[in-house]
N, C-alpha and C positions, 0 to 999 in steps of 0.2 A: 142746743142740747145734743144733737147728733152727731155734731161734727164733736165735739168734748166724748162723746160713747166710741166713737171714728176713732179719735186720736186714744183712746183708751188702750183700744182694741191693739190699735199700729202698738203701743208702747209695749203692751203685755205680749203680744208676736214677737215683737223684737228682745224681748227677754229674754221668753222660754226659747227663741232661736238660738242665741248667744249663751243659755244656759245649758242649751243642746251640744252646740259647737264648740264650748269650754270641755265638755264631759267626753264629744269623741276625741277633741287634741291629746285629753287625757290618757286616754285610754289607749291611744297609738302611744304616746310616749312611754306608758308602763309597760307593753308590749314590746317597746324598743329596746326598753332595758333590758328585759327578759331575754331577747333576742340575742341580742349585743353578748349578753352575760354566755350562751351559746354556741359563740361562733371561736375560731382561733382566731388570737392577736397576736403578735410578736412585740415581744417589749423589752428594750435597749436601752443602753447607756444609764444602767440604773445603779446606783450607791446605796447597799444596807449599812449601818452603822454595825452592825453584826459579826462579833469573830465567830470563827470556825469552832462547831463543837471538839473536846478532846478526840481524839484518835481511838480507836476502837482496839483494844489488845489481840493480837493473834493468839491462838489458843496453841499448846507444842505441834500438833498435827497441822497446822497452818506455817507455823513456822518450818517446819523441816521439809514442806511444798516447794516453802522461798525458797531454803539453801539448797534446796538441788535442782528447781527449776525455776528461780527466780519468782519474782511479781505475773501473775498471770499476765498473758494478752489481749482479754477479756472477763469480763464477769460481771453478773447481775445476783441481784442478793434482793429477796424477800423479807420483808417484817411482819408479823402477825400477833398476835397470842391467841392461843386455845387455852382448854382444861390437863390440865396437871395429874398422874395420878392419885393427889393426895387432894384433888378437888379445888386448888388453887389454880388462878390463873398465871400460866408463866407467858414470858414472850422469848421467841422465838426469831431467830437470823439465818433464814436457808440461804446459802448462796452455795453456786457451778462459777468454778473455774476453768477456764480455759486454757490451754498455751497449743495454739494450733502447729506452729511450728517443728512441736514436738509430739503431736498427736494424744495427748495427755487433755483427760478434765477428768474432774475431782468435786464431788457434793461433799458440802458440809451443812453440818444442824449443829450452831451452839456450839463452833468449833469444832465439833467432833468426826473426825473423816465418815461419812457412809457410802462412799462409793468411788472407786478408782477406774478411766473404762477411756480409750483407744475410741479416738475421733478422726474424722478424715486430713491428711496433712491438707493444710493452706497458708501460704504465704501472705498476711497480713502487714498493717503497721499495727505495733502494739499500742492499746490505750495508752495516755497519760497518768489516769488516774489510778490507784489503787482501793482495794475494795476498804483496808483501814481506815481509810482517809471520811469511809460516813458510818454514822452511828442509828441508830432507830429512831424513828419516831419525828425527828428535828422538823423546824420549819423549812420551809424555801428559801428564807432567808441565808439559813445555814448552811443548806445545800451548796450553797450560790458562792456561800465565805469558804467551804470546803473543797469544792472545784474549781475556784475563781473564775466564776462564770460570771459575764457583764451583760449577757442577750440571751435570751431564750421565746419559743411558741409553745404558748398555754392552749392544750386543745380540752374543752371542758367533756366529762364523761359523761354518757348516758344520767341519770339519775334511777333508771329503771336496772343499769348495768352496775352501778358501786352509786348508792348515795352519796353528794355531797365532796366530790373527786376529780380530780382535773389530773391531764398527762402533760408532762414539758418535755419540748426538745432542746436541744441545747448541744454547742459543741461535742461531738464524740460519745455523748452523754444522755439517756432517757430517765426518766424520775417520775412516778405516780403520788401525787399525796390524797389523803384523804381525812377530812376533816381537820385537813391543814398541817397534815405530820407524815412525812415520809413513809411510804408503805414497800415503795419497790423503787429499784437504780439498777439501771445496768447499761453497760457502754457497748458501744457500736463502735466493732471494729471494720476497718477498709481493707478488701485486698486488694495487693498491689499487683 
C-alpha cells in the first residue's frame, strides 16, 4: 500500500515537474519571439511578386527645379495627414531637396515650393533614386519594386517612440513604415 502511495506520489512529481518545465520552455520561447521581433536582421535575396507603384507627378514648381537644376542629389520626403481647414483629413508629401553641388535646397508641401535657402557646397555622389519614383503610404513591398532593392536591415522602433514601426536600411536609401505603409524615404548621400 505504500509503495503504490510512493509511486503515486513519484508520478504526480514527475507531472507537475514536467508541467512546470513545459510552461518555462514556453515562456522562453514567447520571450524569444518577442525578442527576436526586437532586434535588427538583415534580409536578402528576396523576390516580391510586386510592381512598383505609379510614379508620383511633379507638380510645375517641381518640374522647373528639374530643368534648371536637374534631379536633386538628395532628398527625403515625409508622409502624414492632418486636419484640413474644412475639417477633412488631407494627406500631406513634405519633402527638401537637395543638390549640394550647387548649394541649393528647396521644401515642398504638396508640390507647392515653401522655401528656397543656400546650403554648404559639398561634393557628393548623387543618389540613384528620384524622389517621383515613391508615392505615400505603399508597402515595403513596393518600396523594394520602386528602388529595386534585393537587401535590406529592418531595425524595429521603439513602440513607446512610433507604434507599430520599423526603419530599413537599404542601399543609398532609409524608409520608415508604419503600420505597414511608408511614412518617410530619404537617401543617403556619400561624399566623395
Amino acid at each position: 500500500m505504500k509503495t503504490k502511495k510512493r509511486a503515486g506520489y513519484c508520478l504526480g512529481g514527475a507531472a507537475v515537474f514536467l508541467l512546470i518545465l513545459f510552461c518555462a520552455l514556453l515562456g522562453l520561447g514567447l520571450v524569444g519571439v518577442k525578442e527576436f521581433k526586437n532586434i535588427p536582421r538583415l534580409v536578402s535575396d528576396f523576390n516580391f511578386d510586386v510592381l512598383a507603384p505609379q510614379a508620383a507627378a511633379y507638380s510645375p514648381a517641381q518640374t522647373r527645379m528639374i530643368q534648371e537644376y536637374g534631379y536633386p542629389e538628395g532628398f527625403y520626403i515625409l508622409f502624414f495627414q492632418r486636419e484640413g481647414i474644412d475639417g477633412d483629413v488631407e494627406e500631406v508629401r513634405y519633402e527638401e531637396w537637395n543638390y549640394y553641388s550647387q548649394k541649393v535646397s528647396v521644401v515642398f508641401e504638396n508640390g507647392e515650393q515653401l522655401e528656397l535657402s543656400e546650403i554648404p557646397l559639398e561634393t557628393v555622389l548623387p543618389t540613384p533614386y528620384q524622389p517621383g519614383s515613391f508615392s505615400a503610404f505603399v508597402t515595403r513591398e513596393q518600396v523594394a519594386a520602386s528602388a529595386g532593392l534585393d537587401e535590406w536591415l529592418i531595425l524595429p522602433v521603439e513602440k513607446e517612440l512610433v507604434p507599430d514601426a520599423d526603419l530599413y536600411y537599404a542601399e543609398g536609401l532609409t524608409f520608415g513604415l508604419q503600420n505597414g505603409r511608408l511614412v518617410y524615404i530619404e537617401t543617403m548621400v556619400v561624399k566623395e
